[in-house]
C-alpha positions, 0 to 999 in steps of 0.5 A: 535389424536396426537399419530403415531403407527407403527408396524413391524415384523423384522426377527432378534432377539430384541437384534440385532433391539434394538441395531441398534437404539443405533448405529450411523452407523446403523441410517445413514443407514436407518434414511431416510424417504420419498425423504431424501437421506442422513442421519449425526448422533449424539448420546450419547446413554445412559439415559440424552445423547442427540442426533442429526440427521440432515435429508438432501433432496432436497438441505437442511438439517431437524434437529431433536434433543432430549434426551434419556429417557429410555433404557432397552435392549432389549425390550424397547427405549424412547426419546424425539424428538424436530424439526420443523416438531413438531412445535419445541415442545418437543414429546416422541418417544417410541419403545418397541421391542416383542419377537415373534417367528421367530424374533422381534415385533417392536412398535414405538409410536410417543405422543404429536404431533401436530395434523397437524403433524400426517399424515406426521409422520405417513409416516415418521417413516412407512419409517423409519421402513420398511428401519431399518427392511430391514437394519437389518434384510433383505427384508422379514421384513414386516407390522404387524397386528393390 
């Protein structure tokens, strides 16, 4: 397996969720995943604009970088995302954005990780998820099923 899924349900429209992974103000909000305390953000969010996002934890700084592939509001964001933590190989992160009733089915797919990888991204973007759930849309964003 070289895939990460992440599924959660955000209590605000798909609109609003999907444009909280365009804004920079919004990522330095909740781009923390596990002890990362702080967050700078780059970006260029249209489709060839690139981005940067330099995680700082325990003294130090993880870059991570790439490029915007797809944007198609409000249902569907894809970039590729490079950084030591993918070995410096370039991965693609997709996120499609449900309507569901009462809010947005949020579906983050990770492909082409390195399979040493995959745990720690699994609990990153899980971090991330729950963090921009809260962010946006409160404390009652939770796990979807499946």
């Amino acid at each position: 397996m070289t895939d990460v899924v992440v599924r959660r349900f955000i209590p605000v429209p798909r609109e609003r969720a999907f444009a909280a992974w365009l804004n920079p103000a919004s990522l330095v909000q909740w781009m923390l995943p596990g002890d990362v305390t702080n967050a700078n953000v780059e970006a260029d969010p249209r489709v060839g604009g690139a981005f940067r996002i330099v995680m700082e934890h325990g003294g130090s700084g993880a870059e991570h970088w790439g490029e915007y592939v797809t944007i198609d509001p409000p249902s569907l964001l894809s970039f590729t995302w490079i950084s030591a933590a993918t070995d410096r190989l370039s991965t693609t992160v997709t996120i499609e954005f449900h309507e569901r009733d009462g809010g947005t089915e949020l579906v983050l797919t990770h492909r082409g990780l390195p399979q040493s990888k995959v745990a720690s991204h699994q609990g990153g973007w899980g971090d991330i998820v729950r963090k921009m759930g809260e962010s946006v849309g409160g404390r009652s964003a939770r796990q979807s099923p499946g």
